[in-house]
The first five atom37 places (N, CA, C, CB, O) and aatype in JSON, in Angstrom:
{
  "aatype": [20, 20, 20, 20, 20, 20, 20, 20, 20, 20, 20, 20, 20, 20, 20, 20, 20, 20, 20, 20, 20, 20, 20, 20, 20, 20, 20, 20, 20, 20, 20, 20, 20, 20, 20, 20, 20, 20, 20, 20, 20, 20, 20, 20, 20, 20, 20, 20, 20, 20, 20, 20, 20, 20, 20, 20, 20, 20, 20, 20, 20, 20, 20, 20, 20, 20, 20, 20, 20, 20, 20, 20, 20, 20, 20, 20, 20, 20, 20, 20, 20, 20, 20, 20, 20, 20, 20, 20, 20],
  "atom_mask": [
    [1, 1, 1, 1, 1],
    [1, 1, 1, 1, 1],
    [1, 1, 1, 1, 1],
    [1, 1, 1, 1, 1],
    [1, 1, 1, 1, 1],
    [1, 1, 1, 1, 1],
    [1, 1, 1, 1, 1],
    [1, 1, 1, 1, 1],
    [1, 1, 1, 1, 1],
    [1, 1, 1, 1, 1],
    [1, 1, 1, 1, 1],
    [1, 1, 1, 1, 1],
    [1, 1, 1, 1, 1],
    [1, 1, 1, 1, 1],
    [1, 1, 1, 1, 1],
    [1, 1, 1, 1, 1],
    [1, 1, 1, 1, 1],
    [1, 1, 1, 1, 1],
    [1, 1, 1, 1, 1],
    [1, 1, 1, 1, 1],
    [1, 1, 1, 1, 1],
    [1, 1, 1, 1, 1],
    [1, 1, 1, 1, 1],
    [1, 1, 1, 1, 1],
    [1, 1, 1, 1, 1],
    [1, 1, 1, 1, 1],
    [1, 1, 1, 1, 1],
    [1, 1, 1, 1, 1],
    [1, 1, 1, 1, 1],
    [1, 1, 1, 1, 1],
    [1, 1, 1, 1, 1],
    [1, 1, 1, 1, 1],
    [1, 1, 1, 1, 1],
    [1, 1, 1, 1, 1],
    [1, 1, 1, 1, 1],
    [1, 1, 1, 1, 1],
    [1, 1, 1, 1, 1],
    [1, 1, 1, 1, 1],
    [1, 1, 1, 1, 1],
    [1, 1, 1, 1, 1],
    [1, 1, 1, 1, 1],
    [1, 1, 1, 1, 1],
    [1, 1, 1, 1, 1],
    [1, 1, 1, 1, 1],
    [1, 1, 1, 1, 1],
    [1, 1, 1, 1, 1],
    [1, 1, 1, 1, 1],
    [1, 1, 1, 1, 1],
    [1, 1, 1, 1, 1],
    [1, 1, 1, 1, 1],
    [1, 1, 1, 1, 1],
    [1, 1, 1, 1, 1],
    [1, 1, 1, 1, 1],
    [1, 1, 1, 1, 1],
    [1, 1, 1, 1, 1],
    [1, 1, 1, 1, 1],
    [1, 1, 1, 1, 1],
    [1, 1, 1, 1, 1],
    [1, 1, 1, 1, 1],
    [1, 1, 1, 1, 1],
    [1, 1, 1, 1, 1],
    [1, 1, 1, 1, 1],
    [1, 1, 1, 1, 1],
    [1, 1, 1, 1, 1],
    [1, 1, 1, 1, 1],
    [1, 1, 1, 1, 1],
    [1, 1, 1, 1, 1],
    [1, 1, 1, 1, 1],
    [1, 1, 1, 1, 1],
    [1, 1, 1, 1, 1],
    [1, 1, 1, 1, 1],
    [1, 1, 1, 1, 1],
    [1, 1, 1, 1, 1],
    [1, 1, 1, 1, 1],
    [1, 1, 1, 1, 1],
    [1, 1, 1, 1, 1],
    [1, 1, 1, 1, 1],
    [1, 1, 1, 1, 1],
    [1, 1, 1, 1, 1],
    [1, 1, 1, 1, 1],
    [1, 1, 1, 1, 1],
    [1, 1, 1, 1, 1],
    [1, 1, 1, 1, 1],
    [1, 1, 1, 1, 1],
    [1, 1, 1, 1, 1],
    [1, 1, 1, 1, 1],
    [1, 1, 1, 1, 1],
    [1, 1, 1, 1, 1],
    [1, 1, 1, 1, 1]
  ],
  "atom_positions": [
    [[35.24, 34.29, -33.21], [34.45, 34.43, -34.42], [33.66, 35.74, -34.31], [33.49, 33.19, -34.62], [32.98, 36.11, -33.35]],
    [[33.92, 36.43, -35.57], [33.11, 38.11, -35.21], [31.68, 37.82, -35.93], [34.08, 39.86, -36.14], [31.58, 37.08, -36.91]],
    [[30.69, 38.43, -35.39], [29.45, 38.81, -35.85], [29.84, 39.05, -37.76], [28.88, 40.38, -34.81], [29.4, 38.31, -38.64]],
    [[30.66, 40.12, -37.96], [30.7, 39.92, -39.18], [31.2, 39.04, -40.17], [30.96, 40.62, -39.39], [30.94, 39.19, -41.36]],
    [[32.02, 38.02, -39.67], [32.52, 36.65, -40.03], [30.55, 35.84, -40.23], [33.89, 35.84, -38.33], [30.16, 35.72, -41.4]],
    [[29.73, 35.48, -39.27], [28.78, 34.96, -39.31], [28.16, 35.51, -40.19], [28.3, 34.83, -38.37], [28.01, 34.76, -41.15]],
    [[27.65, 36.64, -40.34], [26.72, 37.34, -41.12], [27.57, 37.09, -43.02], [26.63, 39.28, -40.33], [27.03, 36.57, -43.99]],
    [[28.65, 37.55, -42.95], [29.18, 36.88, -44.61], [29.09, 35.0, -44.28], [31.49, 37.52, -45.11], [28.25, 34.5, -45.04]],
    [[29.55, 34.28, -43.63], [29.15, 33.38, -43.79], [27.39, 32.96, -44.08], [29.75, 33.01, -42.9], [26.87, 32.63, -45.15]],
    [[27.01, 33.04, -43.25], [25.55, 33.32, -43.5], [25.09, 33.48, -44.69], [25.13, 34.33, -42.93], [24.54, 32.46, -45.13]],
    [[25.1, 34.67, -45.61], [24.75, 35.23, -47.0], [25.67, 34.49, -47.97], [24.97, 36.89, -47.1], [25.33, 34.66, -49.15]],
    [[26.6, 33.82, -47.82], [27.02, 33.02, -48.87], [26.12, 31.9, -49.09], [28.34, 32.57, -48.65], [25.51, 31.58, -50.11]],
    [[26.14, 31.31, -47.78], [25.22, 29.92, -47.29], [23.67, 29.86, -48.1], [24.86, 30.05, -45.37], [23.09, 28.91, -48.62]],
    [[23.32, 31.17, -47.98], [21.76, 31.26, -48.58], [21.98, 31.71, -50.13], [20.69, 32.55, -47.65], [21.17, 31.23, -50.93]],
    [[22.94, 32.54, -50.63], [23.51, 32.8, -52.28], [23.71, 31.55, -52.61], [25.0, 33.71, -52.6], [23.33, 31.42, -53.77]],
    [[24.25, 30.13, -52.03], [24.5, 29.13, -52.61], [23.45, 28.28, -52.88], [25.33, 28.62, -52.05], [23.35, 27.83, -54.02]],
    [[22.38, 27.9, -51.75], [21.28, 27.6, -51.75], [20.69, 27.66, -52.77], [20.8, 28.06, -51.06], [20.46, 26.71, -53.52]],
    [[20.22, 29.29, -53.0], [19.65, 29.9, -53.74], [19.83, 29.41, -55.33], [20.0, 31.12, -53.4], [19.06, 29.07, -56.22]],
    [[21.72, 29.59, -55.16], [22.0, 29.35, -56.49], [21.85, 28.22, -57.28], [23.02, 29.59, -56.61], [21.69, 28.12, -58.5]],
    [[21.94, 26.94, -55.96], [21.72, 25.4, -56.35], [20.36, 25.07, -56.49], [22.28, 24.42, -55.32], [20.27, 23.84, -56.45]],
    [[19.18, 25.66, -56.65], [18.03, 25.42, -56.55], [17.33, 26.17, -58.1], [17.58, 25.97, -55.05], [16.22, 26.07, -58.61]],
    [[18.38, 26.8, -58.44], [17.87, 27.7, -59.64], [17.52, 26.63, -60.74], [19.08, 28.88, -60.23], [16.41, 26.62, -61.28]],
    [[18.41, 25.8, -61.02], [17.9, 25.09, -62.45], [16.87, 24.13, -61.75], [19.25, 24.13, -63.49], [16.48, 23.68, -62.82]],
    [[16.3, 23.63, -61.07], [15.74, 22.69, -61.18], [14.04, 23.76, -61.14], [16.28, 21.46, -59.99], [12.93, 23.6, -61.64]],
    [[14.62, 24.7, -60.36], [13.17, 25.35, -59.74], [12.8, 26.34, -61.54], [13.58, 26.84, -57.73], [11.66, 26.71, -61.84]],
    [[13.93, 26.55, -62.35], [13.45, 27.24, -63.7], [12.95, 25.94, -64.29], [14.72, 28.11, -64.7], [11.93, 26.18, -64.94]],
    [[13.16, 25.08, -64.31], [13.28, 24.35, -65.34], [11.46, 24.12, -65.15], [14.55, 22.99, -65.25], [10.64, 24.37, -66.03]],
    [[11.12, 23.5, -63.57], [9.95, 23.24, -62.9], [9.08, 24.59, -63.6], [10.17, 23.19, -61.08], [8.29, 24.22, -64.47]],
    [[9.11, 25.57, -63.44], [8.16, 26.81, -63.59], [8.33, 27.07, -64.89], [8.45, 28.1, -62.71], [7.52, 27.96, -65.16]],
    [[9.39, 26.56, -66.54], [8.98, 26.32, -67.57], [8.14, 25.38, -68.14], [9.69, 26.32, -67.96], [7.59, 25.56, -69.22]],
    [[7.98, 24.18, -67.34], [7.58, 23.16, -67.98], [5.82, 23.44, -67.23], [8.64, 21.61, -67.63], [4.73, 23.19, -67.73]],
    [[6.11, 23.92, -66.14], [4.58, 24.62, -65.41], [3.9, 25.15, -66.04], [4.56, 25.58, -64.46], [2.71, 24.94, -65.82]],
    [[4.14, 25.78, -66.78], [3.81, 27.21, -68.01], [3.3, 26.53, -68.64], [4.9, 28.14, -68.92], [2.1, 26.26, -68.55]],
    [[4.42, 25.88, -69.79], [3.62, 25.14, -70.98], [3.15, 24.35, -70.68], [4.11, 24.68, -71.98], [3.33, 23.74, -71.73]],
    [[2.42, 23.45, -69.9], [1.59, 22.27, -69.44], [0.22, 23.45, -69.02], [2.48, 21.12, -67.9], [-0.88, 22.98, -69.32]],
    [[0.18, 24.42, -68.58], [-0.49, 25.43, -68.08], [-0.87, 26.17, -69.48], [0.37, 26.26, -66.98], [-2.09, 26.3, -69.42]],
    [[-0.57, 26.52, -70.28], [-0.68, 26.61, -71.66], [-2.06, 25.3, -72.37], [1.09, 26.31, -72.23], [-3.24, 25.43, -72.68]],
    [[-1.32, 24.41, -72.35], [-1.81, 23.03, -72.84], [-2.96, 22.9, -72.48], [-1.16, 21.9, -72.43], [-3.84, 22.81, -73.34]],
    [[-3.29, 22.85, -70.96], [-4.04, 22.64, -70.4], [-5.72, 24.16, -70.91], [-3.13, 22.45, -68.93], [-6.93, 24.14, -71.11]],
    [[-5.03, 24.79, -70.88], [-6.13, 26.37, -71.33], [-6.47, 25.98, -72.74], [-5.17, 28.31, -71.38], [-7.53, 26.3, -73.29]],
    [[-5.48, 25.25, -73.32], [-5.84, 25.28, -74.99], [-6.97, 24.18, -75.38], [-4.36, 24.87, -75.96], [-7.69, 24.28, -76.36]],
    [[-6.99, 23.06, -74.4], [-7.42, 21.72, -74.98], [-8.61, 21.49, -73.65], [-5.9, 20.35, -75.15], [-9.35, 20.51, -73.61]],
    [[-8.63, 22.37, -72.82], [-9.39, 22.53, -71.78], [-9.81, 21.33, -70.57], [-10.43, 22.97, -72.42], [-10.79, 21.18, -69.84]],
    [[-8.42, 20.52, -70.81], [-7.94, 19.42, -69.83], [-7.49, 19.86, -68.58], [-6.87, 18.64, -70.37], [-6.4, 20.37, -68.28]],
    [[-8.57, 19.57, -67.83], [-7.7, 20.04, -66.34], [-7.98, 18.63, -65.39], [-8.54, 21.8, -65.38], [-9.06, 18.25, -64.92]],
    [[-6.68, 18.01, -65.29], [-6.42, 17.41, -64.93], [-5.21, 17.73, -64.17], [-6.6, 16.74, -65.6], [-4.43, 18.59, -64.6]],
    [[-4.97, 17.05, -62.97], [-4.09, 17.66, -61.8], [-2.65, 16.9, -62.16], [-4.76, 17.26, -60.04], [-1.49, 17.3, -62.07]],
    [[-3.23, 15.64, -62.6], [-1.87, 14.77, -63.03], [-0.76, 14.78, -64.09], [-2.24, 13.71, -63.28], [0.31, 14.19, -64.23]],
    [[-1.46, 15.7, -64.79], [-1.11, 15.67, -66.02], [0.12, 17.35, -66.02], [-2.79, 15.63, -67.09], [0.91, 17.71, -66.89]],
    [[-0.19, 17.95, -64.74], [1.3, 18.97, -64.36], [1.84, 18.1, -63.62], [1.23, 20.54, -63.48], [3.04, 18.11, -63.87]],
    [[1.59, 17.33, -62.82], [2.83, 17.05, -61.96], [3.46, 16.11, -62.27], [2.68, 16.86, -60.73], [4.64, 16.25, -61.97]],
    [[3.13, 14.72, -62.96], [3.92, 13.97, -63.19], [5.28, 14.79, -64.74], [2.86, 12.56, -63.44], [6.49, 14.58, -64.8]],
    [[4.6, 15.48, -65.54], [5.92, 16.06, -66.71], [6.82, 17.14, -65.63], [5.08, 17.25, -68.49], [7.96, 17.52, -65.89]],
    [[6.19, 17.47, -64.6], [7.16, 18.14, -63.81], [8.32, 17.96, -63.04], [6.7, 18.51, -63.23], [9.29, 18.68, -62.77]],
    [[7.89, 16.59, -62.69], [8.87, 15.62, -61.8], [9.45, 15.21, -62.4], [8.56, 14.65, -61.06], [10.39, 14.79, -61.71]],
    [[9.72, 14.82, -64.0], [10.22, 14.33, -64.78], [11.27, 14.91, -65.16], [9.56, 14.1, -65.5], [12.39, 14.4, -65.21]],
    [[10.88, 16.35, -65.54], [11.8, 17.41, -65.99], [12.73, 17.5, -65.09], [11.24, 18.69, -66.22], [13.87, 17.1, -65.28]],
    [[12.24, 18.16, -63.82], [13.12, 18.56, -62.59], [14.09, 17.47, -62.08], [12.18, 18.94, -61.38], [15.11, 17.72, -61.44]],
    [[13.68, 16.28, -62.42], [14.84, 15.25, -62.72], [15.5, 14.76, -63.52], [14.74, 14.5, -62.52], [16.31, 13.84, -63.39]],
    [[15.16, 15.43, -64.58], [16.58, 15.39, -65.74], [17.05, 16.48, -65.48], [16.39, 15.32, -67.45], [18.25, 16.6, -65.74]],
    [[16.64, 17.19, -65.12], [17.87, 18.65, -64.94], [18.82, 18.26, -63.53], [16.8, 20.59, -64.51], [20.05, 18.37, -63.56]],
    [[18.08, 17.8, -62.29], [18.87, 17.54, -61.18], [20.02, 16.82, -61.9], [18.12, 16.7, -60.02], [21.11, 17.12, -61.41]],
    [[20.09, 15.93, -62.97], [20.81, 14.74, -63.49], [21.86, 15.64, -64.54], [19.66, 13.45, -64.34], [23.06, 15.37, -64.62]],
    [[21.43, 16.39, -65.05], [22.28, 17.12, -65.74], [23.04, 18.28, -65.51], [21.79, 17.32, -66.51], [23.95, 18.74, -66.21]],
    [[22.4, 18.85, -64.09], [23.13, 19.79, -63.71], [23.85, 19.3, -62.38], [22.31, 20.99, -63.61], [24.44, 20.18, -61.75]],
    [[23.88, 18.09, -61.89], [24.01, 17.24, -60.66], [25.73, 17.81, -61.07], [23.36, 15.18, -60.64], [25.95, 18.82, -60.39]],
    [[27.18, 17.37, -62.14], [28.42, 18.08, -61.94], [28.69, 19.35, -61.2], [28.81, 18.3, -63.03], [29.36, 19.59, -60.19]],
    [[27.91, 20.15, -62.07], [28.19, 21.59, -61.68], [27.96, 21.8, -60.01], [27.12, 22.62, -62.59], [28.87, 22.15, -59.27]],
    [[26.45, 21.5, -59.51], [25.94, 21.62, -58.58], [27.34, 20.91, -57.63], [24.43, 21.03, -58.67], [27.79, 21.48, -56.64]],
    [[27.85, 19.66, -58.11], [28.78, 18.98, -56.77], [29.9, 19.81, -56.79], [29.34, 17.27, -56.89], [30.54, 19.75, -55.75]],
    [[30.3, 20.48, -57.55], [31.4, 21.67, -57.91], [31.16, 22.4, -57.08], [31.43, 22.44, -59.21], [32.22, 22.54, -56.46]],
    [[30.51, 22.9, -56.71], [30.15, 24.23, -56.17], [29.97, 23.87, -54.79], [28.86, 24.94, -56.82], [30.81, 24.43, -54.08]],
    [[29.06, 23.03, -54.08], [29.22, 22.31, -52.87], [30.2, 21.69, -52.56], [28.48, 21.57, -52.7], [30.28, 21.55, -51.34]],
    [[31.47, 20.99, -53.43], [32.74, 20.68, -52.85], [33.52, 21.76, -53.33], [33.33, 19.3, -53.21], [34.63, 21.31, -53.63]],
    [[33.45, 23.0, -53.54], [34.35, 24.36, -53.64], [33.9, 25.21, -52.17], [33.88, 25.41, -55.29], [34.67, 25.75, -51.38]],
    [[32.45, 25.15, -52.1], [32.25, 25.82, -50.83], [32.78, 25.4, -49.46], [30.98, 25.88, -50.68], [33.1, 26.14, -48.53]],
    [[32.82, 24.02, -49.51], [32.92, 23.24, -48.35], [34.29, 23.05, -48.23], [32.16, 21.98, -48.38], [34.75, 22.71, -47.14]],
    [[34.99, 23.21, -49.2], [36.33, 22.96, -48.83], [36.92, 24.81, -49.0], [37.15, 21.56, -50.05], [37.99, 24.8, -49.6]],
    [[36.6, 25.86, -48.73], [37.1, 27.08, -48.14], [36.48, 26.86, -47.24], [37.0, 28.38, -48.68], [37.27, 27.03, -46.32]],
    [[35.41, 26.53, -46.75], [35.17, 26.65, -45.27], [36.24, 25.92, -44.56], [33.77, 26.09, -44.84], [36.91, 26.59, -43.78]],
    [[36.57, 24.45, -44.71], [37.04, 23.84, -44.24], [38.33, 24.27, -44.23], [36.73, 22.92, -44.54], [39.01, 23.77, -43.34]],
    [[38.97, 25.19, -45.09], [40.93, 26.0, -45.28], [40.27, 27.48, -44.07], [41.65, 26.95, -48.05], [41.07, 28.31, -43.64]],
    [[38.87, 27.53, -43.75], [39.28, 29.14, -43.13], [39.08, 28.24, -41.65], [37.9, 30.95, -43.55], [39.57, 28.7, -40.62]],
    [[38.43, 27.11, -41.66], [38.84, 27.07, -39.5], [39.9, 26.95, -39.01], [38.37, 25.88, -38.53], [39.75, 26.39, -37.92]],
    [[41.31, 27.26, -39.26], [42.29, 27.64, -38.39], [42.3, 29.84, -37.96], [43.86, 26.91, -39.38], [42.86, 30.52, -37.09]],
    [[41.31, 30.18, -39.2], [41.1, 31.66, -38.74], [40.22, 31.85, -38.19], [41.04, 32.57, -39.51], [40.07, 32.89, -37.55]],
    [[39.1, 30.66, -38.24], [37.71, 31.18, -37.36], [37.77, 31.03, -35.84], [36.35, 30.28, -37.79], [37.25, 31.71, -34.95]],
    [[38.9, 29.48, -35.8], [39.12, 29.37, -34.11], [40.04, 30.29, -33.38], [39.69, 27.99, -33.72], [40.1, 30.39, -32.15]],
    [[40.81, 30.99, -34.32], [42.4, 31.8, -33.7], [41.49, 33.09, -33.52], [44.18, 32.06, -35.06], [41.98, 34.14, -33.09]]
  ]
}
């Protein structure tokens, strides 16, 4: 296994990460905003009142983007799994 085999493995590993974390973490920092909005307008500051519509959101999106996301984790995982006869040779 060459250093540069690890290092592209590596940067895919964290591009995928990255990439599987995007909708839930946009969706979280839109609904942050406008509750953050809400909150300046009506001058409610209450701690509960971001986190529970946050958890809510970020779990309908996990739920709606949950296909795509298993797509992509059983596409990655299965080229890894077609390249170990080149990583061990």
């Amino acid at each position: 296994m060459s250093p540069e085999y690890v290092v592209g493995f590596a940067k895919q590993s964290v591009e995928l990460a990255l990439l599987l974390s995007l909708p839930m973490l946009g969706v979280g920092l839109v609904v942050g905003v406008v509750i953050s909005i809400v909150q300046a307008a009506t001058q409610i500051q209450e701690m509960t009142l971001t986190f529970v519509p946050k958890i809510l959101a970020i779990f309908l999106a996990l739920i709606f983007a949950f296909p795509w996301l298993m797509d992509k984790m059983v596409s990655f995982t299965a080229d890894l799994i077609k390249d170990i006869p080149a990583i061990i040779g």
